[in-house]
N, C-alpha and C positions, 0 to 999 in steps of 0.2 A: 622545734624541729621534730617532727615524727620518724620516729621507726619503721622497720621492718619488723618479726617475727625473731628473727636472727639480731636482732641488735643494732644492726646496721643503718643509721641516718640514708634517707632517702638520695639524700644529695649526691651520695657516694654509690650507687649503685647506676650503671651502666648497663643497658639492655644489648645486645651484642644484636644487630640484624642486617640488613643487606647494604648499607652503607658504605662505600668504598674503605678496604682495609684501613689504608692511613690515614684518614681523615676520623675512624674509629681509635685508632693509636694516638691520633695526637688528642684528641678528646678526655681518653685513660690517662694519659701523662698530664694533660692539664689537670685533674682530679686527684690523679696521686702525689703530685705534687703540693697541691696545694692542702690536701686533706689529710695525707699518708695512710689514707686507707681505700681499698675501690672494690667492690665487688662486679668480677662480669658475668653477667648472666646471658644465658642462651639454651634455645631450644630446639631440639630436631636437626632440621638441616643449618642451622646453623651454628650446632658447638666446634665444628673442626672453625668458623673463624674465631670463634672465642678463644679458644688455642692458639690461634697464630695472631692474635692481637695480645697476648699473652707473654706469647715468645717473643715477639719483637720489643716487647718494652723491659724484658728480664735480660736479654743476651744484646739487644742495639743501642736502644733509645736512653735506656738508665741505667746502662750494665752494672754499676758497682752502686746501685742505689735505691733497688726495689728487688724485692723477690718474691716467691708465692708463697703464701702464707698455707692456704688450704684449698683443695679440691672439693667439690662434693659433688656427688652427682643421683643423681634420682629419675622416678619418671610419674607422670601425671596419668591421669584416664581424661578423657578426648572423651565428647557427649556420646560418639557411636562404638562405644566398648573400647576402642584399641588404646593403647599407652604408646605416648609421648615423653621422650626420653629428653632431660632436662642435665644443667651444669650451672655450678657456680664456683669462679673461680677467686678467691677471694687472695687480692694483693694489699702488700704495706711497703710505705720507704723505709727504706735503712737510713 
């Protein structure tokens, strides 16, 4: 199984992008559960859903069984100069 950079096995890492919210939640929960670890990643316009597929599975989906581990957040250069503003939200089961 190959890595990321970060440690994190591939399998476990979730690209966070225009896919309807719960169908992105149940996806996370299927992973965290079965792996207890998940990282969500997203970029630009889409870290406010990274956040709310985030919240939903800490406060609805797994309340008393997942929490967030760690935030990180950064940003990229984009080929025509500007920065792109990135997140990784990195969850585990309790």
């Amino acid at each position: 199984m190959s890595k990321t950079s970060a440690g994190i096995p591939r399998d476990q890492i979730m690209v966070v992008g225009r896919a309807p919210v719960m169908t992105m939640v149940i996806e996370a929960m299927s992973t965290l559960g079965d792996k207890g670890l998940l990282s969500l990643r997203a970029r630009e316009d889409n870290i406010p859903r990274a956040v709310v597929v985030a919240n939903i599975l800490t406060e609805k989906m797994m309340r008393q069984n997942s929490r967030v581990y760690k935030i990180l957040l950064d940003g990229d250069m984009k080929p025509d100069g500007s920065m792109a503003s990135t997140i990784e939200i990195i969850m585990t089961k309790v």
